[in-house]
N, C-alpha and C positions, 0 to 999 in steps of 0.2 A: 130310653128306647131310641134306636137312632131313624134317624130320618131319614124316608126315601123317597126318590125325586120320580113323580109321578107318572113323567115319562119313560123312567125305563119299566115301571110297572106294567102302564100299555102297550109299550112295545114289547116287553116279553106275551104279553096274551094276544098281542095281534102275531106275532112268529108260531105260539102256539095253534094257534088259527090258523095259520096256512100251512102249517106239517099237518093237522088233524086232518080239513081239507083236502089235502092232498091225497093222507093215507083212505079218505072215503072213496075218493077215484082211484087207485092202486086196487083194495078189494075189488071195486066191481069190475074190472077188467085185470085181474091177476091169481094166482092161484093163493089160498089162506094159507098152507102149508108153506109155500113161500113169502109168502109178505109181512105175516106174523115173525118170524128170528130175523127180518131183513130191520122189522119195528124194533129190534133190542140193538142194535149198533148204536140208538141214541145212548147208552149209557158207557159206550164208548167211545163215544166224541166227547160226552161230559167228560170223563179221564181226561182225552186230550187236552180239552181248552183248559181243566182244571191246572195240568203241570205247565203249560207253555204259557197263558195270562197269566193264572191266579199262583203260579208258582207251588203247587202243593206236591209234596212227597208222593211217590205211589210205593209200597211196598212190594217183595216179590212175589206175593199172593194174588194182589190186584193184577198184576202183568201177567201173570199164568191166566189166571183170570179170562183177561183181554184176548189173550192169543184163543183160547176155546173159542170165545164167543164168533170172531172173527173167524177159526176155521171151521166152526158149525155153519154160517149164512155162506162161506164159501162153497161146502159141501153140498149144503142146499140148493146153493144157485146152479150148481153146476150140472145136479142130478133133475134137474125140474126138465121140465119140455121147453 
């Protein structure tokens, strides 16, 4: 079992904590329709740090993928008030 250093443990749930946080002040002052697919970019920032730190392949699924997600919260933002 490998060993983890307990600080990056809390520091991921203290980051956790200030995105969840944050997204509780974004609903109360933002439209759900918009702030909800703006919440799914985080799995494309995961991609990103994945390929640029962690060095991980993305196939060309993942990237079609990515481009949707991206021009769905575009499409969204754009058509909100």
């Amino acid at each position: 079992m490998p060993e983890y250093n307990i600080m990056y443990i809390l520091g991921g749930f203290a980051i956790y904590a200030v995105g969840a946080l944050l997204m509780i002040i974004a609903y109360r002052y933002g439209e759900l329709s918009v702030l909800q697919p703006i919440n799914s970019m985080s799995y494309v920032f995961s991609a990103i740090i994945a390929v640029f730190i962690l060095h991980e392949r993305m196939s060309l699924i993942n990237i079609i993928g990515i481009f949707f997600i991206v021009s769905g919260v575009i499409f969204i933002g754009v058509s909100s008030r």
